[in-house]
N, CA, C and O atoms as CSV, one atom per row, in Angstrom:
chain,resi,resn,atom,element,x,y,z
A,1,UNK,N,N,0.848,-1.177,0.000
A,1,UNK,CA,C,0.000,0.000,0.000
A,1,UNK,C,C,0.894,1.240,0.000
A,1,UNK,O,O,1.831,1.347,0.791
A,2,UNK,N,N,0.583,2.185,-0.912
A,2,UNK,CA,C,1.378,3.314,-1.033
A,2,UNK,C,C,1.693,4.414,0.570
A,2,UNK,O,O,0.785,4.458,1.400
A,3,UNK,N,N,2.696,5.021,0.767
A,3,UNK,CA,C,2.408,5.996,2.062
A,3,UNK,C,C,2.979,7.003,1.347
A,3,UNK,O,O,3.571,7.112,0.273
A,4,UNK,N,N,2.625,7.732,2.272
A,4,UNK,CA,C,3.084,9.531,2.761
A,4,UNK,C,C,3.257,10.220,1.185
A,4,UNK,O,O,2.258,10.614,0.583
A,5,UNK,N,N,4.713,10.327,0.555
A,5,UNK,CA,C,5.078,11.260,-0.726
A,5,UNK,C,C,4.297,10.098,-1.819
A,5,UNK,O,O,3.859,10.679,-2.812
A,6,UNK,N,N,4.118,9.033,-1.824
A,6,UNK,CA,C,3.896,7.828,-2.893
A,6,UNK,C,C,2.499,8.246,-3.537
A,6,UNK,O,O,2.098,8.184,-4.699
A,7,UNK,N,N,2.020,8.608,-2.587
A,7,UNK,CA,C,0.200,9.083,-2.958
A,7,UNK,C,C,0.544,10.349,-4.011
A,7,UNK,O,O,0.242,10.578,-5.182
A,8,UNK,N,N,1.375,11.095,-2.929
A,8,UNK,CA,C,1.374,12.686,-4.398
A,8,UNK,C,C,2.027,12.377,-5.547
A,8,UNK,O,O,1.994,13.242,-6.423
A,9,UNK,N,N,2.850,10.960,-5.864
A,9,UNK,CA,C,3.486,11.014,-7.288
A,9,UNK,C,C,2.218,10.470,-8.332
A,9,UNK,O,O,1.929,10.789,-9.486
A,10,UNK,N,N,1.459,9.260,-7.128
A,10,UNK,CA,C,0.259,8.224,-7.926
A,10,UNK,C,C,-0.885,9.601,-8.344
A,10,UNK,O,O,-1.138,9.702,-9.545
A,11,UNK,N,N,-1.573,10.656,-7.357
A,11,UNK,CA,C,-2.245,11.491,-7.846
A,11,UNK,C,C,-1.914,12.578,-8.853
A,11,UNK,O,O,-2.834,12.996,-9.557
A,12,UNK,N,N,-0.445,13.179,-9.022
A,12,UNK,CA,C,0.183,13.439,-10.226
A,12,UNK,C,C,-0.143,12.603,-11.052
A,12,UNK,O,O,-1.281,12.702,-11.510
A,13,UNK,N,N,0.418,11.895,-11.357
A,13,UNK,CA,C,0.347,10.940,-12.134
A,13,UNK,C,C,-1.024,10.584,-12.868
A,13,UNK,O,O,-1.084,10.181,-14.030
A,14,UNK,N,N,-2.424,10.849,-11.789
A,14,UNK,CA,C,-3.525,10.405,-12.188
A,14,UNK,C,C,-3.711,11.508,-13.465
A,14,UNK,O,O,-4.047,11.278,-14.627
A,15,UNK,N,N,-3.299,13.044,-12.683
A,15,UNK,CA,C,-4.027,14.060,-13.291
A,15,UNK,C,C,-3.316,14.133,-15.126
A,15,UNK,O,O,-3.869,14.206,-16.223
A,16,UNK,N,N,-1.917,14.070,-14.700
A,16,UNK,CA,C,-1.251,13.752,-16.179
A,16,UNK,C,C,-2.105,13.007,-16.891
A,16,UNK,O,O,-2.639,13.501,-17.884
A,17,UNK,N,N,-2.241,12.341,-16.693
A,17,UNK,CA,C,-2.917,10.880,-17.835
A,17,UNK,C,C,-4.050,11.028,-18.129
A,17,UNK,O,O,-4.426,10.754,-19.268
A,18,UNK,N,N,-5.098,11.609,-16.962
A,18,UNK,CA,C,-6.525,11.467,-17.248
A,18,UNK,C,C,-6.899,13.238,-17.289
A,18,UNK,O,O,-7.793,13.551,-18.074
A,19,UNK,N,N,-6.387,14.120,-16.653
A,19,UNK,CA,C,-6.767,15.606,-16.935
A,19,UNK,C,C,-7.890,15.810,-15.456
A,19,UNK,O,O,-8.645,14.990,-14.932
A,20,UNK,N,N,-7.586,17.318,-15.091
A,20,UNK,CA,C,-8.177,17.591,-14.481
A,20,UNK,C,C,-9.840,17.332,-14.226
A,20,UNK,O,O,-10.394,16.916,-13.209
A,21,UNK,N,N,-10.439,17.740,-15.557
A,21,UNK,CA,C,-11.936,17.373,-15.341
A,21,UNK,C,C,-12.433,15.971,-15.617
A,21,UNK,O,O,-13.580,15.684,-15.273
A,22,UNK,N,N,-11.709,15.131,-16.174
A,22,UNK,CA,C,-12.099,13.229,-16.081
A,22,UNK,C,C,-12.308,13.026,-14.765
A,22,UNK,O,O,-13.390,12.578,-14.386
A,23,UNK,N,N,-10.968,13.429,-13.597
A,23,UNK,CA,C,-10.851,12.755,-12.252
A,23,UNK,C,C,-12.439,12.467,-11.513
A,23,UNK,O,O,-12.887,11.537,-10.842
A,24,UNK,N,N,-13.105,13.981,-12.094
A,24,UNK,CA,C,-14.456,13.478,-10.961
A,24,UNK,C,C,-15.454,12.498,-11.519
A,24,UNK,O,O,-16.167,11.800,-10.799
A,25,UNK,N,N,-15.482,12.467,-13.475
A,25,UNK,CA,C,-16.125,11.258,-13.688
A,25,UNK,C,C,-15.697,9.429,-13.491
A,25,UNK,O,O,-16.360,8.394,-13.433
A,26,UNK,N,N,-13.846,9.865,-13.421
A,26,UNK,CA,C,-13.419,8.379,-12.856
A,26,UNK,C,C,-14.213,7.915,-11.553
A,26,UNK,O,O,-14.858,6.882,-11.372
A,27,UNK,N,N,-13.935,9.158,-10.567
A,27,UNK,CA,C,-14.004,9.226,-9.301
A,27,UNK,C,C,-15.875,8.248,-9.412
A,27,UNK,O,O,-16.052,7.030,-9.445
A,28,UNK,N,N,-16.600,9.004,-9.433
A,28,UNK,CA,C,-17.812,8.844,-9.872
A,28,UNK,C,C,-18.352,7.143,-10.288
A,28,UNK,O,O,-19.125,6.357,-9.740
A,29,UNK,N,N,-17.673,7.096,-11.282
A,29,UNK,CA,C,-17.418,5.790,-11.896
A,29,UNK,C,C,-17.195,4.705,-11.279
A,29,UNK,O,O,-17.737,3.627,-11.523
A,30,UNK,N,N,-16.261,4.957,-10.316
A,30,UNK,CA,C,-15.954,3.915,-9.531
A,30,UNK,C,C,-16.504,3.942,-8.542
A,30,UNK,O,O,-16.645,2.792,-8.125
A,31,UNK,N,N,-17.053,4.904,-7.687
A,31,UNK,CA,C,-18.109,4.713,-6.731
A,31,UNK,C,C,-19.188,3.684,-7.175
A,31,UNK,O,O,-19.481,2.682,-6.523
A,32,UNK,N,N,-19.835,4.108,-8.557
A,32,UNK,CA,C,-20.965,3.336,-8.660
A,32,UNK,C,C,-20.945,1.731,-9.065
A,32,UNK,O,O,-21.792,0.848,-9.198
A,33,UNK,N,N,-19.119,1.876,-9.217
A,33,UNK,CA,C,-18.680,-0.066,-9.897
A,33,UNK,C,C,-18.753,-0.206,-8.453
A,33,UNK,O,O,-19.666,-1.016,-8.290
A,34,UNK,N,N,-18.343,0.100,-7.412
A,34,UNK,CA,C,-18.310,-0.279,-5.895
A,34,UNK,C,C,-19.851,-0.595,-5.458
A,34,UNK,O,O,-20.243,-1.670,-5.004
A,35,UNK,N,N,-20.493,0.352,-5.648
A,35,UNK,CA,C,-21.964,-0.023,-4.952
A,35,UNK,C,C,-22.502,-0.950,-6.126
A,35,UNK,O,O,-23.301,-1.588,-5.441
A,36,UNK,N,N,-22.624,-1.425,-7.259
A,36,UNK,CA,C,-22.901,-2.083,-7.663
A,36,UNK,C,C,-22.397,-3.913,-7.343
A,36,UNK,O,O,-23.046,-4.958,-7.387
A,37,UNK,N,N,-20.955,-3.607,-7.027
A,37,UNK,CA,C,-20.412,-4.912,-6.366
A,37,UNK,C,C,-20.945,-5.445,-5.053
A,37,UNK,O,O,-21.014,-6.506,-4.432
A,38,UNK,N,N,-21.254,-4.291,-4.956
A,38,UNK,CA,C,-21.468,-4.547,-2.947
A,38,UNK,C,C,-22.923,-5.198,-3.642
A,38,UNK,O,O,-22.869,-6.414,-3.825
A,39,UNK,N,N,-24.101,-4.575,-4.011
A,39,UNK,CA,C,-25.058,-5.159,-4.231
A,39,UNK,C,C,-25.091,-6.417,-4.791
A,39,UNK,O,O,-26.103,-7.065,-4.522
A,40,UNK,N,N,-23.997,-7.118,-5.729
A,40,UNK,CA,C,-24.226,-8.160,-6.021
A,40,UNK,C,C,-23.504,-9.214,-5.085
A,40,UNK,O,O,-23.496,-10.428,-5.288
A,41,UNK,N,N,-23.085,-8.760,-4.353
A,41,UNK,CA,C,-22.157,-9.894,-3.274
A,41,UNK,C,C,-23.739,-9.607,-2.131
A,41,UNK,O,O,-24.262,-10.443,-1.394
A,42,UNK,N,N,-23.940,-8.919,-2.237
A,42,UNK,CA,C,-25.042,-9.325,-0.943
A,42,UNK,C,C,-26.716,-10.052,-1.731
A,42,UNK,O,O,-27.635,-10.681,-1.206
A,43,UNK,N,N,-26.536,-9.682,-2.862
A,43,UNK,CA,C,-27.837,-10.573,-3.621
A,43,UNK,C,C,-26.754,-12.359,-3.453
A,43,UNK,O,O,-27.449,-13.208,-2.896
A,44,UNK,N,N,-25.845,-12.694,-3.698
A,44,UNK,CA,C,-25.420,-13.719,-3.468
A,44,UNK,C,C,-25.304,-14.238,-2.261
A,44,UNK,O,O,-25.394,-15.454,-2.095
A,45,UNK,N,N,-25.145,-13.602,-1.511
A,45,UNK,CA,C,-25.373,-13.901,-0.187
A,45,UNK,C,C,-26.704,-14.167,0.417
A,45,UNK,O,O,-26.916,-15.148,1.130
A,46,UNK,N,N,-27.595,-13.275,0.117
A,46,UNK,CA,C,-29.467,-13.772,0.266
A,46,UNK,C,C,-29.579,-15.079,-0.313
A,46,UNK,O,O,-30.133,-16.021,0.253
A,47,UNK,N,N,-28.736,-15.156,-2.110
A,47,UNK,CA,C,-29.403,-16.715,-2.450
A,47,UNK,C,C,-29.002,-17.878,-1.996
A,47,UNK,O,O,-29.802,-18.785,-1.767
A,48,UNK,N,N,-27.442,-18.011,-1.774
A,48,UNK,CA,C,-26.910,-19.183,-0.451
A,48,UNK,C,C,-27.779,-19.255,0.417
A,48,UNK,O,O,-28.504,-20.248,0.369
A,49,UNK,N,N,-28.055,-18.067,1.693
A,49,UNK,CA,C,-29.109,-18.654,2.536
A,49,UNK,C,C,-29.944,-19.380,2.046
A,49,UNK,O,O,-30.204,-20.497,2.492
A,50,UNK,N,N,-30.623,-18.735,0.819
A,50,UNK,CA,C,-32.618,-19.649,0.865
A,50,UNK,C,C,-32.278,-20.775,0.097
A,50,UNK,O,O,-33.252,-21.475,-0.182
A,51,UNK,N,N,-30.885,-21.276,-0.453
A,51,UNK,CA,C,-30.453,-22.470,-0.702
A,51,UNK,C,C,-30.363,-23.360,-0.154
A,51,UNK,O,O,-30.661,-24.518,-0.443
A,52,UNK,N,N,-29.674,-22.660,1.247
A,52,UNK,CA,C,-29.227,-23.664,2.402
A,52,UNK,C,C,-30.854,-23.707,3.301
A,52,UNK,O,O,-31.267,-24.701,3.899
A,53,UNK,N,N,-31.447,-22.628,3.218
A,53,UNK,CA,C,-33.269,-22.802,4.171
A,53,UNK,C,C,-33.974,-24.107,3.695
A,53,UNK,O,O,-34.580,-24.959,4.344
A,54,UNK,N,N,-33.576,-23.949,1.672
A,54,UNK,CA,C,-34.763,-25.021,1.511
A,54,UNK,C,C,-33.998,-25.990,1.304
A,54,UNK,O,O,-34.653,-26.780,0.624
A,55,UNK,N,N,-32.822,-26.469,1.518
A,55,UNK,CA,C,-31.916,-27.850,1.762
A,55,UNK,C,C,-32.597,-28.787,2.450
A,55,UNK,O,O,-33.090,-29.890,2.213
A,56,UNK,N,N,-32.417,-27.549,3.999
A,56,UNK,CA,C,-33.032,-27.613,5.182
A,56,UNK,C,C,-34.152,-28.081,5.676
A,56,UNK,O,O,-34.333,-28.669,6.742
A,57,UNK,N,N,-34.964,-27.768,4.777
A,57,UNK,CA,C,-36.469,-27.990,4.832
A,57,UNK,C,C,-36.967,-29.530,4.012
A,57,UNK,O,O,-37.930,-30.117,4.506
A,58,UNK,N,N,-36.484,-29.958,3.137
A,58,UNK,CA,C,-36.248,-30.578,2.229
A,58,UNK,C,C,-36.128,-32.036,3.223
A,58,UNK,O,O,-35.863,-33.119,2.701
């Protein structure tokens, strides 16, 4: 994991490559790939349970 000066060369670095006004649609972007992951790890997680409920029941 990067520390202390490593972050200001990686965020240089971001702005070089991608430009000042991209950063907030990356930024953006990846928030919503995040909440979209989170939602599908927890829809997978609901369907294991009622897998394992009606095993159970079974």
């Amino acid at each position: 994991m990067p520390q202390g000066s490593e972050w200001i060369f990686i965020i240089i670095a971001v702005v070089v490559l991608f430009g000042g006004s991209q950063i907030p649609k990356l930024a953006r972007s990846l928030g919503e790939a995040k909440k979209e992951f989170k939602q599908g790890l927890d829809e997978g997680a609901s369907e294991e349970s009622d897998d394992k409920a009606d095993k159970a029941s079974s």
